[in-house]
TORPA-4810 file (N, C-alpha, C, O; in nm, 3 decimals):
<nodes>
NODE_1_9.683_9.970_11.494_9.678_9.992_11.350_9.716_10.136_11.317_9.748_10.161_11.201_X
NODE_2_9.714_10.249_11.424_9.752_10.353_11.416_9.892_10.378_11.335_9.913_10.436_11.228_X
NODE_3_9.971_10.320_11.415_10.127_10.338_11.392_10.154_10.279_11.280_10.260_10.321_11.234_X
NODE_4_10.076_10.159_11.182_10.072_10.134_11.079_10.002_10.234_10.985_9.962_10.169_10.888_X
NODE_5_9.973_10.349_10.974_9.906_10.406_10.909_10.030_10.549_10.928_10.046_10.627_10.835_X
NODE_6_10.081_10.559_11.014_10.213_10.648_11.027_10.304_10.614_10.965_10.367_10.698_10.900_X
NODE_7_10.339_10.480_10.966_10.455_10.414_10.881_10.450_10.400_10.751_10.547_10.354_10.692_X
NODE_8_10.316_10.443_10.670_10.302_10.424_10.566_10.320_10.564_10.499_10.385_10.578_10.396_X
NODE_9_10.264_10.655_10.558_10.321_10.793_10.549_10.460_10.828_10.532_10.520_10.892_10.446_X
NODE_10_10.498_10.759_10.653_10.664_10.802_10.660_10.732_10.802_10.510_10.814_10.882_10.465_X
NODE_11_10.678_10.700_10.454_10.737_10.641_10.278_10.749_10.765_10.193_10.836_10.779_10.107_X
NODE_12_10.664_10.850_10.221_10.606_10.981_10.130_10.679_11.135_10.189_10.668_11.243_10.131_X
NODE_13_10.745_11.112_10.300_10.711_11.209_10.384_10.906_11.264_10.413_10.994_11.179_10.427_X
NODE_14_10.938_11.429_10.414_11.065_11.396_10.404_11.035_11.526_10.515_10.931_11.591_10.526_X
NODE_15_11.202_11.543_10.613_11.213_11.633_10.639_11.133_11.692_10.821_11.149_11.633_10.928_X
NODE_16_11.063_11.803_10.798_10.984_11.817_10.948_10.890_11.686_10.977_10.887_11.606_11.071_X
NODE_17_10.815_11.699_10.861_10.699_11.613_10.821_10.761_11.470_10.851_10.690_11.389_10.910_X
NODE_18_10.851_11.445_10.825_10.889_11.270_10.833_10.952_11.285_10.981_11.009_11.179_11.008_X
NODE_19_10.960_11.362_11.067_10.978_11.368_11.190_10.864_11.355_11.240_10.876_11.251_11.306_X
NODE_20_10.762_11.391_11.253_10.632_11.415_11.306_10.550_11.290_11.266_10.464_11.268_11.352_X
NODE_21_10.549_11.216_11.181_10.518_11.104_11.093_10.586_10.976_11.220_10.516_10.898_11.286_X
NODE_22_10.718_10.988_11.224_10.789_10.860_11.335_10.792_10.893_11.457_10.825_10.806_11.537_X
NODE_23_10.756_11.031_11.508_10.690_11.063_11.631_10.558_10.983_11.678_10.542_10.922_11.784_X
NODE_24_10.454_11.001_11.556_10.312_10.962_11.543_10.361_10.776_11.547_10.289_10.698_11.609_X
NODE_25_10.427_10.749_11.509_10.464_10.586_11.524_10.511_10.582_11.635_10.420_10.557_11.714_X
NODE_26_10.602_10.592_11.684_10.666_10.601_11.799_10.571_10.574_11.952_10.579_10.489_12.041_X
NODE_27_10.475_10.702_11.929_10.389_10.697_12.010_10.294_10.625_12.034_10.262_10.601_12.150_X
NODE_28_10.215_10.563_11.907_10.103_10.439_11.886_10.152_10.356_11.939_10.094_10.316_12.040_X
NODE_29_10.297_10.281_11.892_10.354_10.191_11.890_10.376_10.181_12.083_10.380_10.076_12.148_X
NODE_30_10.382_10.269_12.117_10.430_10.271_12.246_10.302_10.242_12.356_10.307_10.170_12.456_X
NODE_31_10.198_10.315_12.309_10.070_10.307_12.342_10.005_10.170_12.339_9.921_10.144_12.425_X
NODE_32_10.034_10.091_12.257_9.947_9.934_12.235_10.037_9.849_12.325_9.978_9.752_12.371_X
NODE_33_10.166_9.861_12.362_10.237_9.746_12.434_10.175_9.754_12.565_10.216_9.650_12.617_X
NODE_34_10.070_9.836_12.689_10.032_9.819_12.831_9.922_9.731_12.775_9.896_9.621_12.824_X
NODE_35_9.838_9.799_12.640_9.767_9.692_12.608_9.717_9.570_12.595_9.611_9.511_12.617_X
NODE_36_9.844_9.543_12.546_9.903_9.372_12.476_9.940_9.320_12.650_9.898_9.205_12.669_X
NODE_37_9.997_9.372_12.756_10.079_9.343_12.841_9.893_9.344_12.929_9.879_9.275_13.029_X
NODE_38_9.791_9.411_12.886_9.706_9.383_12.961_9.610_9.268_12.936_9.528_9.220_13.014_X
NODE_39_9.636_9.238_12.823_9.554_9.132_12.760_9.620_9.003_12.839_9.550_8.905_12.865_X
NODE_40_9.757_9.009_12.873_9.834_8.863_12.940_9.789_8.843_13.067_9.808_8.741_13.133_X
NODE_41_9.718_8.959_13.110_9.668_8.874_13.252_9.529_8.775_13.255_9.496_8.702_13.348_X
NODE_42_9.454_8.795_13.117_9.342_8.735_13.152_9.343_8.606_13.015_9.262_8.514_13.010_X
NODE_43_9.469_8.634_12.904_9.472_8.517_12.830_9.630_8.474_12.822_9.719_8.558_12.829_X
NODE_44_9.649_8.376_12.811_9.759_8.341_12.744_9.878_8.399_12.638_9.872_8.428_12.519_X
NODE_45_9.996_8.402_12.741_10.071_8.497_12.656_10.035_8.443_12.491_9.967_8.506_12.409_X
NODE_46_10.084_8.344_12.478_10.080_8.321_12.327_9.981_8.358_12.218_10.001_8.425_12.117_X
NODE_47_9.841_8.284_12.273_9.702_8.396_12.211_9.698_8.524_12.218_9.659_8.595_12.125_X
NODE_48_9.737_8.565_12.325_9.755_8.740_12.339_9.814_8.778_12.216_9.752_8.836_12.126_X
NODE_49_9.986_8.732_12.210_10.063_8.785_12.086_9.987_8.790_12.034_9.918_8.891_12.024_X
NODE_50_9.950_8.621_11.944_9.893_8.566_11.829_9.738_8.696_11.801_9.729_8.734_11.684_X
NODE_51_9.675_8.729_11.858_9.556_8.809_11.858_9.676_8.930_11.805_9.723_8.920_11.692_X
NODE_52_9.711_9.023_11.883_9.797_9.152_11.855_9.817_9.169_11.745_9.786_9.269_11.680_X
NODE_53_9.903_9.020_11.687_9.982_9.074_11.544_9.873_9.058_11.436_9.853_9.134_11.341_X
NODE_54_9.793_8.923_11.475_9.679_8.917_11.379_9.628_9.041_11.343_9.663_9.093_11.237_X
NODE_55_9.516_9.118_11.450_9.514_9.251_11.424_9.548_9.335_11.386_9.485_9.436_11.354_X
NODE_56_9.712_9.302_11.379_9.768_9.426_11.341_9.822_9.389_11.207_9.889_9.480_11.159_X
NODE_57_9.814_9.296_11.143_9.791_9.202_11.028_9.721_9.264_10.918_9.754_9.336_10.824_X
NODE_58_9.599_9.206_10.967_9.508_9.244_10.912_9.446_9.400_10.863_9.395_9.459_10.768_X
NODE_59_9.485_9.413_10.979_9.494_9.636_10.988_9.515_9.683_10.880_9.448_9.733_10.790_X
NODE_60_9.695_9.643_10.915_9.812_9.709_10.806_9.778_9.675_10.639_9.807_9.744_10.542_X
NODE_61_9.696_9.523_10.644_9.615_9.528_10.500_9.506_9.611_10.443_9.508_9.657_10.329_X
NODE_62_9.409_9.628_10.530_9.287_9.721_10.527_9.358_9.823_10.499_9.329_9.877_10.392_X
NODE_63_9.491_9.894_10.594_9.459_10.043_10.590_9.512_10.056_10.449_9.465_10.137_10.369_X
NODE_64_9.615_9.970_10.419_9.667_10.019_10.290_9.629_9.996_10.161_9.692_10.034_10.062_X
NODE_65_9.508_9.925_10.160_9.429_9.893_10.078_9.297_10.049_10.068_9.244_10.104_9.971_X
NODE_66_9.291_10.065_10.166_9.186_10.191_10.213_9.256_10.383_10.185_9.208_10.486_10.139_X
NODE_67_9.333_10.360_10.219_9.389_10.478_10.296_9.546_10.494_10.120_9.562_10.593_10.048_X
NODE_68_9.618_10.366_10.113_9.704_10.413_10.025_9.741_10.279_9.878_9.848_10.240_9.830_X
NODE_69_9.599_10.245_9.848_9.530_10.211_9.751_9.651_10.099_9.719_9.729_10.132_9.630_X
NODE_70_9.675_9.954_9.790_9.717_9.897_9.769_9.621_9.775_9.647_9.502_9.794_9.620_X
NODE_71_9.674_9.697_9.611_9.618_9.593_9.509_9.527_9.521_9.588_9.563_9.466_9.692_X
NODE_72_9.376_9.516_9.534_9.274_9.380_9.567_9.260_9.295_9.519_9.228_9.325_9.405_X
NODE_73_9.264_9.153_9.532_9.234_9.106_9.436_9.217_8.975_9.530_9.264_8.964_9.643_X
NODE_74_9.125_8.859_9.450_9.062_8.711_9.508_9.162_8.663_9.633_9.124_8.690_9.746_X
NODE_75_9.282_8.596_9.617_9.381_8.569_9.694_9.417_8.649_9.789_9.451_8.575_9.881_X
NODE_76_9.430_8.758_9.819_9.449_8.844_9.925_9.328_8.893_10.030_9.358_8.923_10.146_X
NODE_77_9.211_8.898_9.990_9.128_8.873_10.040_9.067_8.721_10.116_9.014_8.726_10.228_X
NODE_78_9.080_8.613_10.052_9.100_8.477_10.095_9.238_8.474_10.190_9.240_8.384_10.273_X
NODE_79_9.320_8.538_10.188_9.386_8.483_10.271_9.433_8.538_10.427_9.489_8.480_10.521_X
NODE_80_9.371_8.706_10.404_9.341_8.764_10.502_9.222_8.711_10.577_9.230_8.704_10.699_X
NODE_81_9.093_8.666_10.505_8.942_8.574_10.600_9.053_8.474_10.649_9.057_8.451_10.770_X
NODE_82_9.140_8.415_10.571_9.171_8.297_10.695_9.280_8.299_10.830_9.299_8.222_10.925_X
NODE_83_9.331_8.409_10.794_9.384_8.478_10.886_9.281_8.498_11.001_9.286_8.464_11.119_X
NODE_84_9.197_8.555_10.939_9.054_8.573_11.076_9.024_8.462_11.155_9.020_8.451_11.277_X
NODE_85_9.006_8.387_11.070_8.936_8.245_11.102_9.030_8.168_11.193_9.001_8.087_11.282_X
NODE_86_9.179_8.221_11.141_9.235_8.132_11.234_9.243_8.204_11.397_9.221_8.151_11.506_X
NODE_87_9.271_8.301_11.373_9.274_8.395_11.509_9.147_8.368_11.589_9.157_8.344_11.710_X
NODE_88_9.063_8.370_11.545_8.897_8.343_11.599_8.924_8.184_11.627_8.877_8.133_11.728_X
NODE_89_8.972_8.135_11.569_8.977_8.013_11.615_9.073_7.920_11.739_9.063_7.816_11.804_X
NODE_90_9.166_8.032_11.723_9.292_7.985_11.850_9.223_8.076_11.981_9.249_8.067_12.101_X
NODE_91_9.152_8.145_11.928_9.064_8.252_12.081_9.007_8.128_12.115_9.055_8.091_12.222_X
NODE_92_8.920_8.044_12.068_8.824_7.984_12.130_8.841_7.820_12.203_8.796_7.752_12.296_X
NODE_93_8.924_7.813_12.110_9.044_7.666_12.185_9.111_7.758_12.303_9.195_7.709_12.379_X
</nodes>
């Protein structure tokens, strides 16, 4: 969720600053793939993905809802829980 919170910056950001901004992505981004690649030894590639992006789903909603005051409202919230629900739910099948 890091590198999603860099990328959202980047939008704002020109110059040294927007270098240092896709550095900071670059690097997150680079950082979560031994991760993801460690999660495949003990689950299923496909749940693995499916977990990753969920997370990172869900993240990229929070942070920008948190961090760079995106819109709340009934439906986006409902549809991020089922996002959960479903991820929680393909973990356990």
């Amino acid at each position: 969720m890091g590198f999603t919170y860099c990328l959202g910056k980047l939008r704002d950001a020109s110059g040294h600053e927007y270098i240092l901004w896709l550095c900071g992505f670059a690097l997150l981004f680079m950082a979560s793939m031994p991760l993801l690649i460690k999660a495949t030894h003990t689950i299923p590639v496909g749940t693995a993905y499916t977990v990753f992006t969920g997370i990172g789903a869900v993240g990229a909603v929070l942070i920008g809802i948190i961090f760079f005051h995106d819109p709340v409202n009934f439906w986006r919230l409902f549809f991020i829980t089922t996002l959960i629900g479903s991820i929680v739910g393909l973990k356990l099948v």
